[in-house]
Backbone bond lengths (Angstrom), bond angles and torsions (degrees), N, CA, C in turn:
res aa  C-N    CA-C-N  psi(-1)  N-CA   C-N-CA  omega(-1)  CA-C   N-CA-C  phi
1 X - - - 1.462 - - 1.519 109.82 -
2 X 1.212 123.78 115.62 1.291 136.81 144.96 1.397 121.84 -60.29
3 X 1.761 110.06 141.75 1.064 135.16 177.17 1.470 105.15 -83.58
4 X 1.336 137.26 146.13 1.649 120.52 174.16 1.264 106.31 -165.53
5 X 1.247 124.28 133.93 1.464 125.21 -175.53 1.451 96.52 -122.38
6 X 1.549 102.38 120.52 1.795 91.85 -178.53 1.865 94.22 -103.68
7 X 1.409 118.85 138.72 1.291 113.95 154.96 1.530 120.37 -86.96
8 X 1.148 124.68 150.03 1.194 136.90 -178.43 1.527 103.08 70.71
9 X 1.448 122.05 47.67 1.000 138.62 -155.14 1.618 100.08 -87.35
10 X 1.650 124.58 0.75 1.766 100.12 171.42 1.800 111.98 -129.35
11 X 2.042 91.66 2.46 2.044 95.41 156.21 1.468 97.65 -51.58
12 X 1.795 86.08 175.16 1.269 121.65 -177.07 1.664 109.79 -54.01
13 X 1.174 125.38 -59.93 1.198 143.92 153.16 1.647 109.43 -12.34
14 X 1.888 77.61 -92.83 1.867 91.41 -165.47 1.381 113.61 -55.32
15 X 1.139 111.37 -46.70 2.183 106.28 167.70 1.126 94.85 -24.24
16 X 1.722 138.88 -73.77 1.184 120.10 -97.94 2.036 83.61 -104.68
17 X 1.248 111.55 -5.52 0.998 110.79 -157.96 1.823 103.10 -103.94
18 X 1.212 114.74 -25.26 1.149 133.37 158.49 1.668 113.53 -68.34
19 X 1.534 122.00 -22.40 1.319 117.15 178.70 1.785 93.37 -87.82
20 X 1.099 112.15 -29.35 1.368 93.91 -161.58 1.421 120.91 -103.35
21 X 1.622 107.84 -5.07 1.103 111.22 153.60 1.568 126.23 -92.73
22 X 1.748 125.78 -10.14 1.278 130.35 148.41 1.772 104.62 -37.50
23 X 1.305 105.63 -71.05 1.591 123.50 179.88 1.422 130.15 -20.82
24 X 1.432 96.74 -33.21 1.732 115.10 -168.70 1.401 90.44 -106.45
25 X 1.378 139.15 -43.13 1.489 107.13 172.84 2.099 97.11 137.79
26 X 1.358 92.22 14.77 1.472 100.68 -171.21 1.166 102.62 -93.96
27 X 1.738 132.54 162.99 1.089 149.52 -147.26 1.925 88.23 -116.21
28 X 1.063 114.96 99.33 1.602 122.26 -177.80 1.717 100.51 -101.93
29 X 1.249 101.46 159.63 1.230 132.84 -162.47 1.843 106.97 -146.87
30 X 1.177 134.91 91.75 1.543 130.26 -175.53 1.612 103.16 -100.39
31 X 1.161 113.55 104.72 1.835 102.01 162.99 1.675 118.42 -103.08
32 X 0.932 117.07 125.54 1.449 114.67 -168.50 1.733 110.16 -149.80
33 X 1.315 123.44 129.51 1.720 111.38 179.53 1.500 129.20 -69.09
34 X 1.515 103.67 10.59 1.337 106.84 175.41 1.877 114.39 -135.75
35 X 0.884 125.79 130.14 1.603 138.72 171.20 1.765 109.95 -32.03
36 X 1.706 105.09 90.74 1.569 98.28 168.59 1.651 106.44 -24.44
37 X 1.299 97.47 143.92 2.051 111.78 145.44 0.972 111.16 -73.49
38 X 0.980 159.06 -64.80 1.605 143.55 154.73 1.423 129.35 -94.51
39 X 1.374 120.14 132.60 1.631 105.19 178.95 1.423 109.36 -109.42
40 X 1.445 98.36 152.40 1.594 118.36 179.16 1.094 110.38 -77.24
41 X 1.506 123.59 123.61 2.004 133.99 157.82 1.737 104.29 -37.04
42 X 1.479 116.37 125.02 1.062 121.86 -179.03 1.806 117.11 95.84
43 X 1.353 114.04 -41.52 1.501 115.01 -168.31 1.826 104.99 -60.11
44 X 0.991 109.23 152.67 2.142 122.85 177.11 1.737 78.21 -104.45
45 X 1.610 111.88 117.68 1.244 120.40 163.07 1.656 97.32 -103.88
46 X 1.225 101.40 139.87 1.557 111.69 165.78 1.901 114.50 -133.19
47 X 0.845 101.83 118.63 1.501 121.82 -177.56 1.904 111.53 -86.85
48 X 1.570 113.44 93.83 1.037 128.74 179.74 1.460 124.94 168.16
49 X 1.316 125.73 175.96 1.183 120.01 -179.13 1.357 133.55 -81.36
50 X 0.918 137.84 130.65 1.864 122.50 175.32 1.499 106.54 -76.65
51 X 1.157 119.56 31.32 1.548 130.62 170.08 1.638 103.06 -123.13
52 X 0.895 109.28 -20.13 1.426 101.89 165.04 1.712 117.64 -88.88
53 X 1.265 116.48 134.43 1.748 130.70 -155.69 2.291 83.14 -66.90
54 X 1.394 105.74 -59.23 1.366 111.03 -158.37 1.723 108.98 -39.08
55 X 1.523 99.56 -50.01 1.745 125.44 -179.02 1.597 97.80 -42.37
56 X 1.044 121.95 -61.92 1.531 146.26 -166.70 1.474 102.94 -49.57
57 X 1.728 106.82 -59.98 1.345 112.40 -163.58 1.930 112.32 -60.78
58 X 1.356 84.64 -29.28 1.818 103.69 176.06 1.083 120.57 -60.76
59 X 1.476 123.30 -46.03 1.341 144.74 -165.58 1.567 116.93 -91.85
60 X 0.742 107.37 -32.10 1.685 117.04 -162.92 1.978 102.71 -76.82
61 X 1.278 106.88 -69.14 1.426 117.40 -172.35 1.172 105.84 -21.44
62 X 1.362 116.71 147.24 1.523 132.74 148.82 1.533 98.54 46.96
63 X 1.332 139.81 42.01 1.577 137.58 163.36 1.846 99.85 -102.73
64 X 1.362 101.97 158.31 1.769 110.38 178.51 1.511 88.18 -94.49
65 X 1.657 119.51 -36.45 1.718 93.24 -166.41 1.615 72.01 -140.30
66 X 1.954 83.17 149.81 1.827 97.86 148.49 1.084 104.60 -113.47
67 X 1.358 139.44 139.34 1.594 137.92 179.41 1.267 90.24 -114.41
68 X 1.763 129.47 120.97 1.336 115.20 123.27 1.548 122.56 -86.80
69 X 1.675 79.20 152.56 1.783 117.55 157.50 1.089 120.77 -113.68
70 X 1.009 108.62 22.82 1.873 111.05 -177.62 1.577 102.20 -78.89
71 X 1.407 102.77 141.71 1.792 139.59 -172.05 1.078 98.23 -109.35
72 X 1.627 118.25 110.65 1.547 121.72 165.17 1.542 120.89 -71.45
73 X 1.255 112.66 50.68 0.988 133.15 167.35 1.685 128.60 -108.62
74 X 1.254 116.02 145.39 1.686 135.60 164.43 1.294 105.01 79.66
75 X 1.401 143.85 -67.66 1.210 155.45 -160.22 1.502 98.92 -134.04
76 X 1.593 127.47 -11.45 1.231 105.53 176.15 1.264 123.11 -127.21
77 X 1.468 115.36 16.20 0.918 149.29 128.07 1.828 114.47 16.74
78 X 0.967 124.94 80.50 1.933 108.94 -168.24 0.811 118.31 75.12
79 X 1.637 128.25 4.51 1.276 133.48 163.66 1.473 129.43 -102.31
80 X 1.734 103.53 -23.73 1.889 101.54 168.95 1.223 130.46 -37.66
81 X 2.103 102.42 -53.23 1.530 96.85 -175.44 1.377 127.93 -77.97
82 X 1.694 113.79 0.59 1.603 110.40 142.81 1.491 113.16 -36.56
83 X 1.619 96.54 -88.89 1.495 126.77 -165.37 1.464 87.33 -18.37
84 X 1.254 126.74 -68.45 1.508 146.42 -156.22 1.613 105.74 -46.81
85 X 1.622 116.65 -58.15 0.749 147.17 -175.95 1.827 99.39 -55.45
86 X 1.043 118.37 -64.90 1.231 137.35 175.21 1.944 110.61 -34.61
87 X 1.711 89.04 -85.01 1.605 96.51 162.48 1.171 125.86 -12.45
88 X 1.770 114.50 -51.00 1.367 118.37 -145.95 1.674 92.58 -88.26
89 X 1.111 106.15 -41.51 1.633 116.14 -165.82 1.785 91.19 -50.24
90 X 1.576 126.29 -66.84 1.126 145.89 -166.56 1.426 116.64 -58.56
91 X 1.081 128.67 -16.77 1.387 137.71 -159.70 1.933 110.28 -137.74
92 X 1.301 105.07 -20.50 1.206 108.97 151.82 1.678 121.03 -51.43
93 X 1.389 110.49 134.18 1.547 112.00 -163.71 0.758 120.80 59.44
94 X 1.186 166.90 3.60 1.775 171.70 121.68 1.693 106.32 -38.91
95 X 1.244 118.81 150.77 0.952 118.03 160.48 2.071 134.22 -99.22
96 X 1.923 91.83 39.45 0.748 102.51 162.92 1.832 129.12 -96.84
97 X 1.031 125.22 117.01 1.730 138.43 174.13 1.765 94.59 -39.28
98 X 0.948 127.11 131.20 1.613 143.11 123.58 1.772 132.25 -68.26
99 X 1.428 100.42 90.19 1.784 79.39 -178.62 1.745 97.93 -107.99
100 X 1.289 95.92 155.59 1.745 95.58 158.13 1.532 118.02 -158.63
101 X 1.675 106.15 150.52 1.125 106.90 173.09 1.208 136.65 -67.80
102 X 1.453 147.95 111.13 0.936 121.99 170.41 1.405 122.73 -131.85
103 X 1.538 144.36 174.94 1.215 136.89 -163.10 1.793 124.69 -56.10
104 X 1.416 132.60 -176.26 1.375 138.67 -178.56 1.484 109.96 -96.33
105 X 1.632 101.42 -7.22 1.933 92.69 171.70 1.243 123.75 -74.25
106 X 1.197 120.09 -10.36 1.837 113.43 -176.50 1.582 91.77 -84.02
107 X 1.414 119.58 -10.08 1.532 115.54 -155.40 1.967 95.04 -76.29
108 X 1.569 102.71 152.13 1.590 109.05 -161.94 2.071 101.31 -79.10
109 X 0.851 153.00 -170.48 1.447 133.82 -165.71 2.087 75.46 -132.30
110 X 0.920 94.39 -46.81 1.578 97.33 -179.62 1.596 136.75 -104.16
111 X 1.029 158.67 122.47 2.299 99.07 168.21 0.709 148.50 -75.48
112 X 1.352 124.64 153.76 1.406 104.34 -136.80 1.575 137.31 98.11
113 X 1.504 96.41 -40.91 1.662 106.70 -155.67 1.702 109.65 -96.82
114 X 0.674 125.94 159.56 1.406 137.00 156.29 1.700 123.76 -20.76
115 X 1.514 114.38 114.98 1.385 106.18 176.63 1.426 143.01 -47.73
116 X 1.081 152.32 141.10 1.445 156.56 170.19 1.547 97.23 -24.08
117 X 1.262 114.11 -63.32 1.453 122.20 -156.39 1.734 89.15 -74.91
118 X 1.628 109.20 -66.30 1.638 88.23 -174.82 1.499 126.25 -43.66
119 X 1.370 128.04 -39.52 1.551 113.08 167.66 1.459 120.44 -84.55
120 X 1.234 113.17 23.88 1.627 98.50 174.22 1.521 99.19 -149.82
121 X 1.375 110.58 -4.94 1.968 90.51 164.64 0.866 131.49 -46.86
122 X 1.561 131.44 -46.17 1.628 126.59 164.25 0.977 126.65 -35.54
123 X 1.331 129.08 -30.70 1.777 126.74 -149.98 2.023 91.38 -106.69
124 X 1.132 107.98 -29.83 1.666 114.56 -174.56 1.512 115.56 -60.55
125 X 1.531 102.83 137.02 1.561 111.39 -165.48 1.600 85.62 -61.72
126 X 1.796 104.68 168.80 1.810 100.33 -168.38 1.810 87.24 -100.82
127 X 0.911 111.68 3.22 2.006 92.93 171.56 1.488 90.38 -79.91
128 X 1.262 133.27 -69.04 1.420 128.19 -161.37 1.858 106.13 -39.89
129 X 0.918 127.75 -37.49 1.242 129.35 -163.98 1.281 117.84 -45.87
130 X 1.325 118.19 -72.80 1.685 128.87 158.22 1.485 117.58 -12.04
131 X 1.289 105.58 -52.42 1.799 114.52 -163.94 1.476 72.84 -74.79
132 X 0.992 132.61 -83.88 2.253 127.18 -156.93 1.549 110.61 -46.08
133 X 1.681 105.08 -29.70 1.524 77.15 -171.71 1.766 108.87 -96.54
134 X 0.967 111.37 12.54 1.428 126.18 172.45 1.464 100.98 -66.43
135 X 1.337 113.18 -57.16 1.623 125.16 -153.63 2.046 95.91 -82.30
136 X 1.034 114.80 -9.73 1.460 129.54 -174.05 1.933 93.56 -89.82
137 X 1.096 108.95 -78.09 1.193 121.61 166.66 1.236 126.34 -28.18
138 X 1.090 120.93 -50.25 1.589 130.96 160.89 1.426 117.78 -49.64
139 X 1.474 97.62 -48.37 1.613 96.06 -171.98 1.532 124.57 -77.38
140 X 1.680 103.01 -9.35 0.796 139.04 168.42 1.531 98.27 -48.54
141 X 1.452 109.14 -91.92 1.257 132.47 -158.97 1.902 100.38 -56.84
142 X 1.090 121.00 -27.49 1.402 125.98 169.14 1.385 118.27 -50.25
143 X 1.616 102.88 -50.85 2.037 120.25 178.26 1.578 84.59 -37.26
144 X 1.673 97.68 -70.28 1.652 126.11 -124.72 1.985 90.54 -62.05
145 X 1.498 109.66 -21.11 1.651 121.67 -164.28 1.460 120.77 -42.36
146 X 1.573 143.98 125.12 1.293 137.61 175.89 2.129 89.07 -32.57
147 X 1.693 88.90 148.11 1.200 99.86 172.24 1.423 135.15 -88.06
148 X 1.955 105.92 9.21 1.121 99.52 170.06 1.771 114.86 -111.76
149 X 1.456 89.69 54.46 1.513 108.48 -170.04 1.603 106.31 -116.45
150 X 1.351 123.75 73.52 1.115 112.63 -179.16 1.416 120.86 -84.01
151 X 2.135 104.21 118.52 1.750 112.81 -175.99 1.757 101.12 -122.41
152 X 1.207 78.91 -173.47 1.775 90.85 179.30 1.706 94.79 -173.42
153 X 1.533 103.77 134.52 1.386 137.30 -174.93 1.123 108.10 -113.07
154 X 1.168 102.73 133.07 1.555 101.58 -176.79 1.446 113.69 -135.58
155 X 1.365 135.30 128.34 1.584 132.27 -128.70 1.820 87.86 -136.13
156 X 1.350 118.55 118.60 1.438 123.46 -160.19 1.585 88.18 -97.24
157 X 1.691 125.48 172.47 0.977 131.13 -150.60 1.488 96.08 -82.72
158 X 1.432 124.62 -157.69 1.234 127.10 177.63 1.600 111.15 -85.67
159 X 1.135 93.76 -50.32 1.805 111.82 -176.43 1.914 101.43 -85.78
160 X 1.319 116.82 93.45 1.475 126.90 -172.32 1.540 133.35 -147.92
161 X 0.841 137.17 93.18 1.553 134.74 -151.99 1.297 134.65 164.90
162 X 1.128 131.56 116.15 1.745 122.18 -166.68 1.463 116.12 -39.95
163 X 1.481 122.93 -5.78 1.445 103.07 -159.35 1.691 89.94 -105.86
164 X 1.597 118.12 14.98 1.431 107.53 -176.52 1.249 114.80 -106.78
165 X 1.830 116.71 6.53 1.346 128.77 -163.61 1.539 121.35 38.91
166 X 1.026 103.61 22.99 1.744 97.94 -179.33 1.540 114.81 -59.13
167 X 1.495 102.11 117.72 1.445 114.54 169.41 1.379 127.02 -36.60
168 X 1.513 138.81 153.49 0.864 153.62 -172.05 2.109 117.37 -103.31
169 X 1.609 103.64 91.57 1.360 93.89 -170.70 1.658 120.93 -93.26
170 X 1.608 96.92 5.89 1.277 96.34 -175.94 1.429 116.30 64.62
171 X 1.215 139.36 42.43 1.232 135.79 -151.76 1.929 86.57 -175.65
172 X 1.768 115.47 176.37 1.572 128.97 142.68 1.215 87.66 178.89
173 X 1.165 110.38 179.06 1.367 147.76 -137.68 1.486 94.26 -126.33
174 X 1.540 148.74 164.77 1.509 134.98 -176.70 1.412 97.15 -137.44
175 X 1.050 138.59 97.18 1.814 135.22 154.43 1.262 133.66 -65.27
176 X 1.535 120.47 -172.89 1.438 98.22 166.62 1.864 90.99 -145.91
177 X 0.784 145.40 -85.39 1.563 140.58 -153.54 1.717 95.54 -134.42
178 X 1.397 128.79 11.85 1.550 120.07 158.29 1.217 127.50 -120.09
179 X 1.237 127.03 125.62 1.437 135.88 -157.78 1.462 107.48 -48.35
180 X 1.532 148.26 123.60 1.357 132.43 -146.04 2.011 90.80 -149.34
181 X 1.695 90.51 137.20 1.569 103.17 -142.16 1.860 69.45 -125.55
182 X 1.498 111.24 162.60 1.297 99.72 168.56 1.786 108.76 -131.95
183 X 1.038 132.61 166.53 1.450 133.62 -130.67 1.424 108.16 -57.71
184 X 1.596 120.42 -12.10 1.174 109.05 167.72 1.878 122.79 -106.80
185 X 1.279 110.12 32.47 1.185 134.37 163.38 1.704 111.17 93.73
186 X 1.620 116.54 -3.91 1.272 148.23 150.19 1.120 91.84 -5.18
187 X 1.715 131.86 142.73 1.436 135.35 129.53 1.901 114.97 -137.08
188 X 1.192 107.57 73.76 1.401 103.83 -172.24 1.792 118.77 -142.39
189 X 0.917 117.74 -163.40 1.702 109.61 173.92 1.570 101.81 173.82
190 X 0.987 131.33 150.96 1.542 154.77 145.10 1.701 112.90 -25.60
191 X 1.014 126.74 137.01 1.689 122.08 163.83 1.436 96.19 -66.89
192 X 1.478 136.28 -55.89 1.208 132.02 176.88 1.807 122.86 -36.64
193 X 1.338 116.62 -37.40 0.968 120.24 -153.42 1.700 99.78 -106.65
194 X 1.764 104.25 -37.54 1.995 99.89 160.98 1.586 97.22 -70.90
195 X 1.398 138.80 -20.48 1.448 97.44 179.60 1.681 133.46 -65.83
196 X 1.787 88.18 -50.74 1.954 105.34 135.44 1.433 105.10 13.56
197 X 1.550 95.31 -98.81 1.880 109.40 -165.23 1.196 103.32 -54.24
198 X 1.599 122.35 -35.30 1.235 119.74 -162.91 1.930 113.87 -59.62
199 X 1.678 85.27 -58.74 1.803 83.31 -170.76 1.470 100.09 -85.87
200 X 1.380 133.82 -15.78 1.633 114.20 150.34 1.436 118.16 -39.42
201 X 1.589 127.62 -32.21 1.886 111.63 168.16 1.385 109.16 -108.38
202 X 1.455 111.88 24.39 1.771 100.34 150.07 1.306 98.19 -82.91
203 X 1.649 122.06 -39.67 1.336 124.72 -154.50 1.431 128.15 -78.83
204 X 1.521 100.91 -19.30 1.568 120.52 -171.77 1.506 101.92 -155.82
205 X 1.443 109.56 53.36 2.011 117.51 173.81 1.903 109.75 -24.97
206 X 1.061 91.14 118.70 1.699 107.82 172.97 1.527 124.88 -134.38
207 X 1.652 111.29 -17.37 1.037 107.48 174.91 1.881 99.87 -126.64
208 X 1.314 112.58 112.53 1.252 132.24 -174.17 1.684 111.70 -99.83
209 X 1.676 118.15 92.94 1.435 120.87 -175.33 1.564 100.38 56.49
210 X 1.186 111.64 40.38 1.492 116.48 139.63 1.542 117.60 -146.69
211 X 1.617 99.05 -173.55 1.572 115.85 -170.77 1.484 111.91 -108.99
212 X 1.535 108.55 136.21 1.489 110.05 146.27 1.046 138.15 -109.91
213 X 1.272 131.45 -152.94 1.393 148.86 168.59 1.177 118.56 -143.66
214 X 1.623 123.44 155.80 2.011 114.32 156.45 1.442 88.45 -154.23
215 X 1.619 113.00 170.20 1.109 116.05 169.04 1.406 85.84 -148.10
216 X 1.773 104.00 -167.94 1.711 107.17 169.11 1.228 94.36 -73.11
């Protein structure tokens, strides 16, 4: 049993990752600034920000993983790559894991080849921008991380998000740093099904200060 504190523990994401690591029998931890819609038997809900130092001091101790899901969005807006920043300082040397979600633009289009974001920043409405280059930035700051900081990033498909209803196959596909489409030119997956991959490498670590991917 793993210890795990997911932040942004009631997005699309962090729900799904908090349901499915409740599921397996792990000791969860959800911090999030708003009141799940439903709560899970067993989960430690904490109601607050991971921008606030106090939230942090609560959460952090004695866990094997902190996963964010935090959305640089509404109120947090220019505030992740603190949080981020923060994390890293705190969790450096510990033998606690850092994972986090972040978007498919750092993802390579080829190998070798040119990033998502480098061939398609131009064409992107300029509100969207902020939220990608946050998740770029991060991963950034992850490379750049003291090395006795062991994280893992995990970069969701292109096509990803509650508003696309994508079914749940119980199943994904496992990548590593190239954007991965499946035979009918598909690149997407379920929150249910990245949480899957997700707490499969709390459970059995394979990617050590690096990133993946999965799709269906």
């Amino acid at each position: 049993m793993a210890r795990i504190t997911v932040l942004g523990g009631t997005g699309y994401t962090g729900a799904a990752v908090v349901a499915e690591a409740a599921k397996r029998g792990h000791e969860i931890t959800s911090v999030s600034r708003t009141e799940p819609t439903t709560r899970i038997e067993g989960v430690n809900y904490v109601i607050g920000s991971a921008a606030d130092a106090n939230v942090l001091d609560a959460v952090l101790p004695g866990r094997d993983v902190v996963y964010s899901a935090l959305a640089p969005r509404g109120d947090m807006a220019g505030k992740l790559e603190g949080v981020i920043d923060v994390l890293v300082s705190r969790l450096a040397g510990t033998s606690t894991r850092l994972g986090y979600t972040g978007g498919a633009s750092s993802l390579h289009t080829e190998a070798g080849g040119p990033t998502l974001w480098e061939v398609s920043k131009d064409n992107l409405p300029a509100e969207v921008k902020p939220e990608i280059e946050t998740g770029i930035t991060v991963y950034s700051t992850l490379q750049a991380s003291p090395e006795s900081l062991d994280w893992f990033f995990v970069s969701p498909p292109t096509d990803f998000g509650s508003w696309l209803g994508t079914p749940d196959k119980g199943t994904y596909v496992l990548g590593g740093d190239v954007l991965m489409k499946d035979a009918n030119g598909n690149s997407t997956i379920s929150a249910a099904d990245l949480a899957i991959a997700v707490v499969d490498e709390i459970e059995a670590p394979t990617h050590h200060r690096a990133r993946f991917t999965a799709i269906h």
